[in-house]
C-alpha positions as CSV (number, residue, x, y, z in Angstrom):
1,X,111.2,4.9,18.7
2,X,109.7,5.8,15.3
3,X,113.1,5.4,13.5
4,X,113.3,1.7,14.7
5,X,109.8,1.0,13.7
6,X,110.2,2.5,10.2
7,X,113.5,0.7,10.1
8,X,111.8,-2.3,11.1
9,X,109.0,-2.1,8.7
10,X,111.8,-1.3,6.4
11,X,113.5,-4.2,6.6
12,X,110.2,-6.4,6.8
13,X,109.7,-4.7,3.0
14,X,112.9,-5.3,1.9
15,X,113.0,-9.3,3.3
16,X,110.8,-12.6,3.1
17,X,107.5,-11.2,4.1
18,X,107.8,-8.3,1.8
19,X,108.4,-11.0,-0.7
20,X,105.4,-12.6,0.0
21,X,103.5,-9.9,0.5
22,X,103.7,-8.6,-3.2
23,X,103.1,-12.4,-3.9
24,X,99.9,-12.6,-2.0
25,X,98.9,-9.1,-4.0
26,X,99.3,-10.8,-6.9
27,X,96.8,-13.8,-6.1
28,X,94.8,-11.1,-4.8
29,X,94.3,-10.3,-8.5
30,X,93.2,-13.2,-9.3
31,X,90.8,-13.6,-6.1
32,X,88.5,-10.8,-6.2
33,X,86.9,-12.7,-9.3
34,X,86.2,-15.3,-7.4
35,X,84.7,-13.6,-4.2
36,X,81.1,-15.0,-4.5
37,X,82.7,-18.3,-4.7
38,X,84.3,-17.8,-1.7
39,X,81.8,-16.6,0.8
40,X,79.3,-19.5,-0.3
41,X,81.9,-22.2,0.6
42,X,82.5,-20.1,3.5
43,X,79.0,-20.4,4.5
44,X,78.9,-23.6,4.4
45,X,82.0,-24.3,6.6
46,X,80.8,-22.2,9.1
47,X,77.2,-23.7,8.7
48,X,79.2,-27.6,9.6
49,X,80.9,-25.6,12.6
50,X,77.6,-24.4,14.4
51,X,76.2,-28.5,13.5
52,X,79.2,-29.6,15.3
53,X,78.7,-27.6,18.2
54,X,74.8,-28.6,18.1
55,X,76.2,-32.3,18.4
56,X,78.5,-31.4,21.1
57,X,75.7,-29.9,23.1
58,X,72.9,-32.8,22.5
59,X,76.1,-35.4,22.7
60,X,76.3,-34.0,26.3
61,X,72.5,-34.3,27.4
62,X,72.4,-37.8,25.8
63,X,75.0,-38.6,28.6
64,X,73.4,-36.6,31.3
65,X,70.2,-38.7,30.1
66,X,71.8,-42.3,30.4
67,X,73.6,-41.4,33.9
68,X,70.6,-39.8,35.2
69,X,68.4,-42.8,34.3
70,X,66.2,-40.5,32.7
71,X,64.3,-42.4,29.9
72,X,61.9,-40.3,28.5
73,X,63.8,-38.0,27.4
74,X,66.2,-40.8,25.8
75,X,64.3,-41.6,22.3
76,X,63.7,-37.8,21.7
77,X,67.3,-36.9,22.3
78,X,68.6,-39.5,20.8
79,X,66.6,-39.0,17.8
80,X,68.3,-35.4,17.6
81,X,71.5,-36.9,17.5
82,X,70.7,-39.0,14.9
83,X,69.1,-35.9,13.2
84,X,71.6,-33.5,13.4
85,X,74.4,-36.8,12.2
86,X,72.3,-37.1,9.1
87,X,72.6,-33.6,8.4
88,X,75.9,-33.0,8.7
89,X,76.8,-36.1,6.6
90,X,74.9,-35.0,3.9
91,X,76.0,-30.7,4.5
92,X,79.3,-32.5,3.9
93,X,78.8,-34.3,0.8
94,X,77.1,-31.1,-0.3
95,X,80.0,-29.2,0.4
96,X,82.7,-31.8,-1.4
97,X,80.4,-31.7,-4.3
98,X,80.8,-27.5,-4.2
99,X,84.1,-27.6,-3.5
100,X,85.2,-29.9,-6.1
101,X,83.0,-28.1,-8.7
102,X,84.3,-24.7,-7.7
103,X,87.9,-25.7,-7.4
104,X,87.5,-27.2,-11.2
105,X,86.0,-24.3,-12.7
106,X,88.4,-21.9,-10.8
107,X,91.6,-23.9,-11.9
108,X,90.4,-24.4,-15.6
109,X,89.9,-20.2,-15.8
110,X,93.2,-19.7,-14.4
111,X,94.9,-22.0,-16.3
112,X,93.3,-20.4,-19.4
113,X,94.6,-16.8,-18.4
114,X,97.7,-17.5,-17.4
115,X,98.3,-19.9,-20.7
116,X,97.3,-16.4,-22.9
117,X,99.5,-14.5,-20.7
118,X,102.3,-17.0,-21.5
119,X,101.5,-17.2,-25.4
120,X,102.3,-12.9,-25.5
121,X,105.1,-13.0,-23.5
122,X,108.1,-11.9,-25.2
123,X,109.7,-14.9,-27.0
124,X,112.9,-13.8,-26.6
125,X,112.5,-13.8,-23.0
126,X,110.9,-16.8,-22.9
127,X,113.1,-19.0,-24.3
128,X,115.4,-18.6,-21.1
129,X,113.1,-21.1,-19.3
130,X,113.1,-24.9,-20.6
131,X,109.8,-26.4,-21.7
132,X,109.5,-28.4,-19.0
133,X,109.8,-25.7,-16.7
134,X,107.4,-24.1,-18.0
135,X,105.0,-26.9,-18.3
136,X,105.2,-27.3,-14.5
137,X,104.9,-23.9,-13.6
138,X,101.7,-23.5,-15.7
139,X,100.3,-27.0,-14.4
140,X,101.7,-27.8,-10.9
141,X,102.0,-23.6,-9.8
142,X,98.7,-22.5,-11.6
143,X,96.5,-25.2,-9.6
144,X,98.8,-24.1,-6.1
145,X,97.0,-20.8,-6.9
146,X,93.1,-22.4,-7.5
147,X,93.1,-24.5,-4.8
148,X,94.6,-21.4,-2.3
149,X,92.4,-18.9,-3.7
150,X,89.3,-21.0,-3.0
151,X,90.3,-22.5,0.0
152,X,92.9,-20.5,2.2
153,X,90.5,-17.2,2.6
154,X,87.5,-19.5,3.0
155,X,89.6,-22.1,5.6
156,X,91.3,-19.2,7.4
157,X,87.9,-17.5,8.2
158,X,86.4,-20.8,9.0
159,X,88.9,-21.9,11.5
160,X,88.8,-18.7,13.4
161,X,85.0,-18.9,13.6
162,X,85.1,-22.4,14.6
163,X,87.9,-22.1,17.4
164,X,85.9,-18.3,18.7
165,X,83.0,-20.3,19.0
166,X,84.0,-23.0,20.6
167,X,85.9,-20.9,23.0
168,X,82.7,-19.4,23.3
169,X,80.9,-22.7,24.7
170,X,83.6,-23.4,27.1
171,X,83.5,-19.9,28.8
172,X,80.3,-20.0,28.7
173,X,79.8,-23.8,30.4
174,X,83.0,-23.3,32.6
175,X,85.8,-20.6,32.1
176,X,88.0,-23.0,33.9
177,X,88.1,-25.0,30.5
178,X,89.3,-22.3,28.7
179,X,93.1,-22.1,30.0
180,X,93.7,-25.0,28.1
181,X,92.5,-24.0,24.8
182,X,95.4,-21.7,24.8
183,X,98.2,-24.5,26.0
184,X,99.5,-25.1,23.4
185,X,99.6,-22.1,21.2
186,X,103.2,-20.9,22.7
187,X,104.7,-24.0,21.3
188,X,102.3,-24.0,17.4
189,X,103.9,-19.9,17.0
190,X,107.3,-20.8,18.1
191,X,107.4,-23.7,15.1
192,X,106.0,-21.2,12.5
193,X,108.5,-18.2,13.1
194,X,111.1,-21.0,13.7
195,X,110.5,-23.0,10.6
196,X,109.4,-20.1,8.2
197,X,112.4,-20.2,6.3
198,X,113.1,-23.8,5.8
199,X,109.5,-23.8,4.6
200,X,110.4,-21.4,1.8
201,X,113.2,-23.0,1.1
202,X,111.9,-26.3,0.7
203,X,109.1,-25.0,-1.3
204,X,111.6,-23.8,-3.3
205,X,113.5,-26.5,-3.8
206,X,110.8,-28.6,-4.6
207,X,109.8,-26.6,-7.6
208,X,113.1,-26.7,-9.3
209,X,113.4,-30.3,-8.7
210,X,110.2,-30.8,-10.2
211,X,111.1,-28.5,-12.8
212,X,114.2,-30.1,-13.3
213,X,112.0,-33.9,-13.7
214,X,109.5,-32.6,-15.9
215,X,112.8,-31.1,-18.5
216,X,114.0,-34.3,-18.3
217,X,111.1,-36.6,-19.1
218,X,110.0,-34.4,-21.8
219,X,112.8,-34.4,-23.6
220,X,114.0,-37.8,-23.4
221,X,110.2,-38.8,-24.6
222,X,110.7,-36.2,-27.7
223,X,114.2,-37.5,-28.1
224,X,113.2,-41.2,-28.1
225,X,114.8,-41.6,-31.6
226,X,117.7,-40.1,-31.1
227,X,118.5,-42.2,-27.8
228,X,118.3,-45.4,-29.6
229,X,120.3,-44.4,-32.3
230,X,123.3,-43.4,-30.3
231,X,122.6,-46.0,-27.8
232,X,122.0,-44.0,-25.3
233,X,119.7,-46.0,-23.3
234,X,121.8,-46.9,-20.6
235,X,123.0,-43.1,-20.3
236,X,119.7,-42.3,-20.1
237,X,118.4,-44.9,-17.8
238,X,121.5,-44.1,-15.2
239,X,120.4,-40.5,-15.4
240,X,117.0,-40.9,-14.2
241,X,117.9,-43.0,-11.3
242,X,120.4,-40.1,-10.4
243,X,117.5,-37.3,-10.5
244,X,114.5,-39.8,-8.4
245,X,118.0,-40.5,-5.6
246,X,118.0,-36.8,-5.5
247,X,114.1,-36.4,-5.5
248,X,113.6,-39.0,-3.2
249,X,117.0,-37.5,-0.8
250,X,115.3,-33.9,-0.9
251,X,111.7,-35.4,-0.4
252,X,113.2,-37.5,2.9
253,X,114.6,-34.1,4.0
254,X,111.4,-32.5,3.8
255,X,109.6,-35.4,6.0
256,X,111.9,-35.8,8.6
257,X,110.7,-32.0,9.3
258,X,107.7,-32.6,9.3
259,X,107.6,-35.3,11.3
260,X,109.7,-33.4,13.9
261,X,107.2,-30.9,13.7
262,X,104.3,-33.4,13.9
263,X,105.7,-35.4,16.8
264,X,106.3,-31.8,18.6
265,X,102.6,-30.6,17.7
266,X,100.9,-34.1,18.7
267,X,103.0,-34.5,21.8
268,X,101.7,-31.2,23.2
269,X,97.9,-32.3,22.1
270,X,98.2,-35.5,24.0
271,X,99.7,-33.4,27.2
272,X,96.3,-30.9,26.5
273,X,93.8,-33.7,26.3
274,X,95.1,-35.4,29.1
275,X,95.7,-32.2,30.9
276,X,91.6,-31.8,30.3
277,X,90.6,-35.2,31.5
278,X,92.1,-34.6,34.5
279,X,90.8,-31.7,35.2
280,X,87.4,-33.1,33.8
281,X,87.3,-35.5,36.1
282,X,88.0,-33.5,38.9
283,X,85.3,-31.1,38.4
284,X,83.0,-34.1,38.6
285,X,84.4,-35.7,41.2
286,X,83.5,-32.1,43.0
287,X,80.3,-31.8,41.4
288,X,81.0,-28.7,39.6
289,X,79.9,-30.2,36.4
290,X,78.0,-33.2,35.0
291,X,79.5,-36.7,33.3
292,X,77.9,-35.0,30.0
293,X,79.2,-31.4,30.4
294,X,82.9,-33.1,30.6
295,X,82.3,-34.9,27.6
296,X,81.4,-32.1,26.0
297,X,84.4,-29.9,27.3
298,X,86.8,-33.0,25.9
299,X,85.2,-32.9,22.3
300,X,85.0,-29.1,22.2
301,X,89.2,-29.6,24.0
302,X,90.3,-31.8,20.8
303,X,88.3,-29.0,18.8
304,X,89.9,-25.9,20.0
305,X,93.4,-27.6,20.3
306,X,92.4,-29.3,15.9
307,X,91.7,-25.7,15.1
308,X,94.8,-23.9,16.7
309,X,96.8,-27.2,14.7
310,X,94.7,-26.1,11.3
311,X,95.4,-22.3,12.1
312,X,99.5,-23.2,12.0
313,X,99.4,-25.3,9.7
314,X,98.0,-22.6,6.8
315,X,101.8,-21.2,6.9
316,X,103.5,-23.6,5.1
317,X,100.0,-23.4,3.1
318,X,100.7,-19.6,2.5
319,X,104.3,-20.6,1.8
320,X,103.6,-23.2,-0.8
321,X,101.4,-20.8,-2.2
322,X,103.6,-18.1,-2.0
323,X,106.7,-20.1,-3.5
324,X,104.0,-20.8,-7.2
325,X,103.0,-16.8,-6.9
326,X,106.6,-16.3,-7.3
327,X,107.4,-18.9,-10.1
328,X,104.7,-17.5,-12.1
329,X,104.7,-13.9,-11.5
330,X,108.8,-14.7,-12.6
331,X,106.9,-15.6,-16.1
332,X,103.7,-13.0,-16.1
333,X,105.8,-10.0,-15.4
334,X,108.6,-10.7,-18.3
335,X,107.9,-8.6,-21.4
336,X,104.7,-8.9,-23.2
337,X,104.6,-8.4,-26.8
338,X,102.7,-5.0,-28.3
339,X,99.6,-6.0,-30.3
340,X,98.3,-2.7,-30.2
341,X,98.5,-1.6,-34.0
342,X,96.2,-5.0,-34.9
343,X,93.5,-2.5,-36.3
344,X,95.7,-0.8,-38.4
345,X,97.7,-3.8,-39.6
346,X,93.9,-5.3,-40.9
347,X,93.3,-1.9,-42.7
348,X,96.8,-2.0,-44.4
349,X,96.5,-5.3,-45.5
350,X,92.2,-4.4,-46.8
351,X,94.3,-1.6,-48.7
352,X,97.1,-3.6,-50.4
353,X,96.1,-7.0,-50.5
354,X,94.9,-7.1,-54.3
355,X,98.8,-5.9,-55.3
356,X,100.6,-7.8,-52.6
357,X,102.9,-6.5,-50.2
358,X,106.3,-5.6,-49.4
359,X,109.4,-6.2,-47.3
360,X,111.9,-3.0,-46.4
361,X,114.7,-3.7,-44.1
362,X,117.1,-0.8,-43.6
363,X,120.6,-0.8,-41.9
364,X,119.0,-3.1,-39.4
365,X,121.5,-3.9,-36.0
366,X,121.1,-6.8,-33.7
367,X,123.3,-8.3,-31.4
368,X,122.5,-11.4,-28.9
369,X,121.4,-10.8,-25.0
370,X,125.0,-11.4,-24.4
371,X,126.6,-9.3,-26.9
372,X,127.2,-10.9,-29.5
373,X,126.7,-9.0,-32.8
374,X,125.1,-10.7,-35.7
375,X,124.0,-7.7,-37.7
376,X,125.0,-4.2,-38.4
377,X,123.7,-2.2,-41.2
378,X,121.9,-5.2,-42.9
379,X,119.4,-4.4,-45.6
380,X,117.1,-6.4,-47.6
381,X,113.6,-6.3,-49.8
382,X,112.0,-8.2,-51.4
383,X,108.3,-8.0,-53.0
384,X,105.1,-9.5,-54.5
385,X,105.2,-12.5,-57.4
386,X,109.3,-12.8,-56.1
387,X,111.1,-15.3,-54.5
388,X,114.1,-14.1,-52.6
389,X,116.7,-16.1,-51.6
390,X,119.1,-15.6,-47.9
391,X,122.1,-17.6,-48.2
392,X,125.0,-18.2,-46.0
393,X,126.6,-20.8,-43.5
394,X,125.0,-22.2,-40.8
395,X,124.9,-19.8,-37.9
396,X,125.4,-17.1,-39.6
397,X,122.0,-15.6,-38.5
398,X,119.7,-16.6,-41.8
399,X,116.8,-18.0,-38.8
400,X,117.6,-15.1,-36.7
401,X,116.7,-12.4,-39.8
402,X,113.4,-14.6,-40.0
403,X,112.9,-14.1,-36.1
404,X,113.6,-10.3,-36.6
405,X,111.0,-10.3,-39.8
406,X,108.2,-11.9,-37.2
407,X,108.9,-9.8,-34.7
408,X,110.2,-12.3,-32.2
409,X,113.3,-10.7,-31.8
410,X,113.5,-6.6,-31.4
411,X,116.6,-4.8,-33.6
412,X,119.0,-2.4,-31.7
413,X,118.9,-0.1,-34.5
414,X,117.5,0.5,-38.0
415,X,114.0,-0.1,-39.2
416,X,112.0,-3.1,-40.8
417,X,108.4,-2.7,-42.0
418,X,106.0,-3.6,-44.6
419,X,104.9,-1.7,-47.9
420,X,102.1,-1.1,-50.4
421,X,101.1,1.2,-52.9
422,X,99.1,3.1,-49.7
423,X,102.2,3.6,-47.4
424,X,103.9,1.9,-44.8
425,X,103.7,0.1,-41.8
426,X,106.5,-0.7,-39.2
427,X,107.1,-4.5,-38.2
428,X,105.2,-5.3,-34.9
429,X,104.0,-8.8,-33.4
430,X,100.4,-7.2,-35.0
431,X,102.2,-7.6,-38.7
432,X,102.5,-11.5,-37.7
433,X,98.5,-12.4,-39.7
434,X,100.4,-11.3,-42.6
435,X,103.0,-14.1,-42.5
436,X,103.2,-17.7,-43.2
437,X,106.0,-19.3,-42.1
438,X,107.9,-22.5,-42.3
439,X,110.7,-23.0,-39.9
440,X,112.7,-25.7,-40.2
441,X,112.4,-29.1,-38.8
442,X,109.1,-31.2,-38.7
443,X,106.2,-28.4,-37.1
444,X,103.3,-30.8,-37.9
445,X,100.6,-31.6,-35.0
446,X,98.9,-34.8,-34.3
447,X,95.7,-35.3,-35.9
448,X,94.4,-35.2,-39.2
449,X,96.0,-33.6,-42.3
450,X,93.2,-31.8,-43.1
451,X,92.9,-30.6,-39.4
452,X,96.9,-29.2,-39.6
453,X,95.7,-27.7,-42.7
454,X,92.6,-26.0,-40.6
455,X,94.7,-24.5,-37.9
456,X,95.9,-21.7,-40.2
457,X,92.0,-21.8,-41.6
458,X,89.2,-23.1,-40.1
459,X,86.9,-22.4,-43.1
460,X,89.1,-23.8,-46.1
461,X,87.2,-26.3,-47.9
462,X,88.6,-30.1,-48.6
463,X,89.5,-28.8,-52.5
464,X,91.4,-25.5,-51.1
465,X,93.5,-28.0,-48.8
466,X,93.9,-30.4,-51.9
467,X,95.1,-27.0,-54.0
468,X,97.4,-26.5,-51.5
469,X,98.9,-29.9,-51.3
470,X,99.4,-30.0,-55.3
471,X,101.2,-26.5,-54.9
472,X,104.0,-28.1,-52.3
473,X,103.6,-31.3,-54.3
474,X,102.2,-33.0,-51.5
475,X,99.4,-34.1,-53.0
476,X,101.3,-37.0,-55.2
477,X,101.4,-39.5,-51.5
478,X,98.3,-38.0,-50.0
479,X,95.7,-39.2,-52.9
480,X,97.4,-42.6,-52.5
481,X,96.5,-42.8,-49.2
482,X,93.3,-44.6,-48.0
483,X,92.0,-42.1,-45.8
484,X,93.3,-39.2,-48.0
485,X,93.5,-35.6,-46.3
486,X,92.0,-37.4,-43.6
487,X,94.9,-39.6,-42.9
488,X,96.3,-39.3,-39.3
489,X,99.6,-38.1,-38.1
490,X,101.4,-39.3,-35.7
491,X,102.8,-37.0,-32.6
492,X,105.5,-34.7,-34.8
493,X,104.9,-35.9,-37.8
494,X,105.5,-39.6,-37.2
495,X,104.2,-41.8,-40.2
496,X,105.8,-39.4,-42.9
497,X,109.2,-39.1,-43.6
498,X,110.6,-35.6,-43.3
499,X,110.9,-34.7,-47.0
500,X,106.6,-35.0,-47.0
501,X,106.3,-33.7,-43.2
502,X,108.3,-30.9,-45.4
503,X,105.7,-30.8,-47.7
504,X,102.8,-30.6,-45.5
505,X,104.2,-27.9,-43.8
506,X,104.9,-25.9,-46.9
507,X,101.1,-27.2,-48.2
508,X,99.6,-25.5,-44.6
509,X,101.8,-22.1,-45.3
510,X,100.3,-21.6,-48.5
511,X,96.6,-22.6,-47.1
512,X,96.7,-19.4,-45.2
513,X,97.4,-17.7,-48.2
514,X,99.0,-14.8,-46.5
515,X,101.0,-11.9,-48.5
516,X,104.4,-13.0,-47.3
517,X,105.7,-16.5,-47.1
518,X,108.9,-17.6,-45.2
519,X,110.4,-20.6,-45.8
520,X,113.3,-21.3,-43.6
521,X,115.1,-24.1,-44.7
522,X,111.8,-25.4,-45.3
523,X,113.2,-27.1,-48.3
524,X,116.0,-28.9,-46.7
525,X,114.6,-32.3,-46.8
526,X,113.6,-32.5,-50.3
527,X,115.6,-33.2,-53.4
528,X,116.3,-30.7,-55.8
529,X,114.0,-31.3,-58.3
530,X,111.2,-31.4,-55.7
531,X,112.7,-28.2,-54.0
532,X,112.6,-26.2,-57.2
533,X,109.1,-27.4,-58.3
534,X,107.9,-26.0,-55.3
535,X,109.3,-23.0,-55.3
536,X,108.0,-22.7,-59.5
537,X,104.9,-23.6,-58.2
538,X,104.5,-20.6,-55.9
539,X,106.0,-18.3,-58.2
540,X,103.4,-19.5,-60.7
541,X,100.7,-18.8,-58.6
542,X,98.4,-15.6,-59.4
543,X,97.8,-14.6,-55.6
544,X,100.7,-11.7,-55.2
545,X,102.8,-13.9,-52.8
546,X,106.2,-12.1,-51.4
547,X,108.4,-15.3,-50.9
548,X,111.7,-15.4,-48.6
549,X,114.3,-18.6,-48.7
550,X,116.8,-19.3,-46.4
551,X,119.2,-21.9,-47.4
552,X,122.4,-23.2,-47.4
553,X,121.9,-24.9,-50.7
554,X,122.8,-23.4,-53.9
555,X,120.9,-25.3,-56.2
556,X,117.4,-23.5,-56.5
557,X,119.6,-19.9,-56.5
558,X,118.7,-19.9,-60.3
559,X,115.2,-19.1,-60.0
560,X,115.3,-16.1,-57.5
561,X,114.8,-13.4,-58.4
562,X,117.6,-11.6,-55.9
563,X,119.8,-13.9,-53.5
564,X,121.7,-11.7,-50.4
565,X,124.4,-13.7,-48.5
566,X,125.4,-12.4,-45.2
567,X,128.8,-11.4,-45.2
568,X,130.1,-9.5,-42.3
569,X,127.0,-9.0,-40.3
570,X,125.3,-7.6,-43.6
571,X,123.4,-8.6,-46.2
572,X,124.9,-8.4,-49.8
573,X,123.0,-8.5,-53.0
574,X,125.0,-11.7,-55.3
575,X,125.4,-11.0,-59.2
576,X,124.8,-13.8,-61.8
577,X,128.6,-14.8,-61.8
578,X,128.4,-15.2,-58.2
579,X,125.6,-17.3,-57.9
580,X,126.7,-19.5,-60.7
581,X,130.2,-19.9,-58.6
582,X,128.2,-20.7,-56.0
583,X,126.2,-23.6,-57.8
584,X,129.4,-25.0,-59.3
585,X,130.9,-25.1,-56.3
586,X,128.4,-26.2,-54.2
């Protein structure tokens, strides 16, 4: 007997509940913080049950009152009533108030720590999940979690209280009641064991379709451009109306369920309340009970048989619930990056900052998730008041040696880390404060230009962004500009063209004035003379800058001071003669 009931508990582990039991553990995490929270709104739920009883009971001597032609007693009861209707109306805007307030401060929190636990997740890992998957698991999933934290517990609790003591009432009044409190329980467990894994399912499937919507519309918003110019709005259009027929087919699915299950549950709480009015009226036909003792036992009937409906349905509650638990925990529990050595990268850089610092990479080896191998035995340097150049076809891994340099990727092999005349330090997602970086594409924000400059520094002054902007030769279209530095940008970039988004970016990179800057094909948009005033201009500049270059143009080659190309997964210091071939050929 004890080998089947460790098998069973076994396989209980090992299945669905054991699923959702380390899911529920989870929110549990989250919950304790909120446990105060909790026991005041379930105060005040059980506060609203023991009014509604109160009514029930004064409900029933009203009745006994009128048929008993007993007038004195009318107005006083009567004025009860209205009493205890008054207070319940305003215990419940009272508790809607709380319950909104609650449920808004509790969602905002999570959202905030789950949003920080997403920003240090390994980037590597994350970049398996599409933006718009994310975005719905963090928005849609994260609020799942609020709303069940503060009301499932609380609800749960309440509707046991509720449906003990209104069993409570009827036992008390007449036990004969009671049997049909429990009518139709049979039939409310049957549908949750039955239907516990289409639940899930569902659930399921609901979340990836949402998923799969919000993918959609968020990149066909960013891509607006693009779609126009290849005349793609048709495509587009067609596609849409292919994902709502399948949103709309699966959301169908899900109702006819539910209103199987529905028309099951309310077709056995008609048979209970009719089943009580008979018997009510039979036990007054008999005189066992009064006309107001029967009312009573029908409102506290529909109350039992309301409860034992809320009770059943908090499983697909605790599955929805579940199913976002899941979705997030899929996120949470990835990686997280190691900012452990933050102390000791701000004491480095106190040390070295006046002489700069440097970059080591030694016989460095990294190959993709699915094997393939973009470097083996690459090494590189590169230090203060230099500009070094990484040159080599596209896809050849220039932006994945920038992504191993920030730590965003992890090397199989070999070592990477940073150096000043006081030692060493190994590259970490600490060493990150002591990079600017410019990636390529257009990375501006909407707002002000002064305000993208004032991400990277909150405290630089109007003249330091204006420094800047003459260093990336920005500043030659931003003082014609009516609003100057205060001139809005549009949503990713829009209202510059991509040679000054360019230039922005580069002018916010060397705001931060951080020992090492990367430029990764940050240049690409520019025209050569531009793209090699730049680059003078930061060599020019006193502060001990270590500058990096990717590009697959040849033209600004001239004025580095060392230019690697990768050439079979490694990276090879060019002489003069091949750089100049380069050039010509270019």
């Amino acid at each position: 007997m004890k080998k089947k009931v460790k098998f069973l508990i076994g396989r209980i582990k090992a299945g669905r509940l054991g699923e959702m039991w380390k899911q529920t553990l989870w929110i549990y995490q989250y919950a304790k913080h909120y446990w105060l929270t909790m026991i005041f709104y379930t105060l005040l739920g059980m506060v609203g049950t023991v009014v509604a009883l109160l009514t029930s009971l004064v409900s029933r001597d009203l009745v006994d009152i009128i048929t008993g032609h007993q007038a004195g007693e009318v107005i006083k009861t009567f004025s009860i009533m209205i009493g205890l209707n008054v207070g319940t109306t305003f215990l419940n805007l009272i508790s809607e108030y709380a319950s909104t307030y609650l449920s808004l401060k509790v969602d905002s929190e999570i959202k905030a720590d789950i949003f920080s636990k997403i920003l240090v997740t390994d980037w590597e890992s994350l970049t398996t999940y599409h933006t718009g998957d994310l975005l719905t698991r963090w928005g849609s999933d994260a609020s799942a979690i609020s709303n069940g934290i503060l009301n499932f517990v609380p609800n749960t609790i309440i509707y046991v209280f509720r449906f003990i003591s209104a069993f409570a009432m009827v036992i008390y009044y007449d036990p004969s009641f009671a049997i049909f409190a429990f009518l139709g329980m049979p039939v409310s467990l049957l549908l949750s064991k039955t239907l516990l894994n289409r639940m899930v399912n569902n659930n399921k499937r609901s979340a990836a379709m949402g998923a799969k919507m919000s993918g959609f519309n968020q990149e066909a918003f960013s891509n607006i451009q693009t779609i126009k110019a290849f005349d793609l709005i048709r495509l587009y259009v067609a596609r849409l109306k292919q994902l709502q027929k399948e949103y709309i087919n699966m959301r169908l699915d899900f109702q006819k369920m539910s209103m199987g299950t529905s028309l099951l549950l309310s077709t056995v709480a008609l048979l209970v309340s009719y089943a009580s009015y008979g018997w009510g009226i039979y036990r007054v036909f008999s005189g066992a009970i009064s006309y107001g003792t029967m009312t009573m036992f029908l409102s506290l009937s529909g109350t039992l048989t309301g409860t034992l409906h809320n009770l059943t349905s908090l499983v697909p509650t605790t599955i929805g619930l579940t199913t976002s638990a899941g979705r997030l925990m899929d996120i949470i529990e990835m990686p997280r990056e190691d900012y452990s050595q933050n102390e000791a990268v701000d004491e480095f850089l106190k040390i070295n900052k006046a002489d700069g610092i440097s970059l080591y990479i030694k016989e460095l080896e990294y190959a993709y998730s699915n094997g393939t191998l973009v470097f083996k035995g690459a090494s590189m340097e590169a230090h203060p008041h230099e500009v070094v150049a990484l040159v080599g076809p596209s896809g050849e891994g220039k932006t994945t040696m920038i992504r191993l340099i920030l730590s965003l990727m992890r090397s199989q092999n070999g070592s990477a880390e940073l150096g000043g005349h006081a030692g060493t330090i190994p590259l970490t997602p600490s060493t990150r404060k002591l990079f600017s970086y410019v990636p390529q594409g257009n990375t501006m924000f909407s707002g002000t230009i002064a305000e993208n400059m004032r991400n990277v520094k909150p405290d630089a002054s109007d003249e330091d962004i204006i420094d800047a902007l003459k260093l990336s030769c920005a500043w030659d279209f931003i003082e014609k500009l009516p609003e100057g530095i205060y001139s809005k940008i549009k949503e990713r970039g829009g209202g510059f063209s991509e040679g000054q988004a360019q230039r922005l970016s580069i002018a916010r990179a060397l705001l931060r004035r951080s020992p090492i800057l990367l430029l990764d094909e940050a240049t690409s948009a520019l025209d050569v003379a531009t793209e090699r005033k730049v680059l003078r201009n930061i060599m020019s500049d006193e502060y001990p800058r270590t500058c990096i270059v990717t590009t697959h143009r040849p033209s600004v080659l001239t004025i580095c001071k060392r230019v690697y190309a990768i050439r079979d997964k490694k990276c090879v210091t060019l002489n003069e003669e091949e750089i100049e071939e380069m050039v010509r050929s270019f």
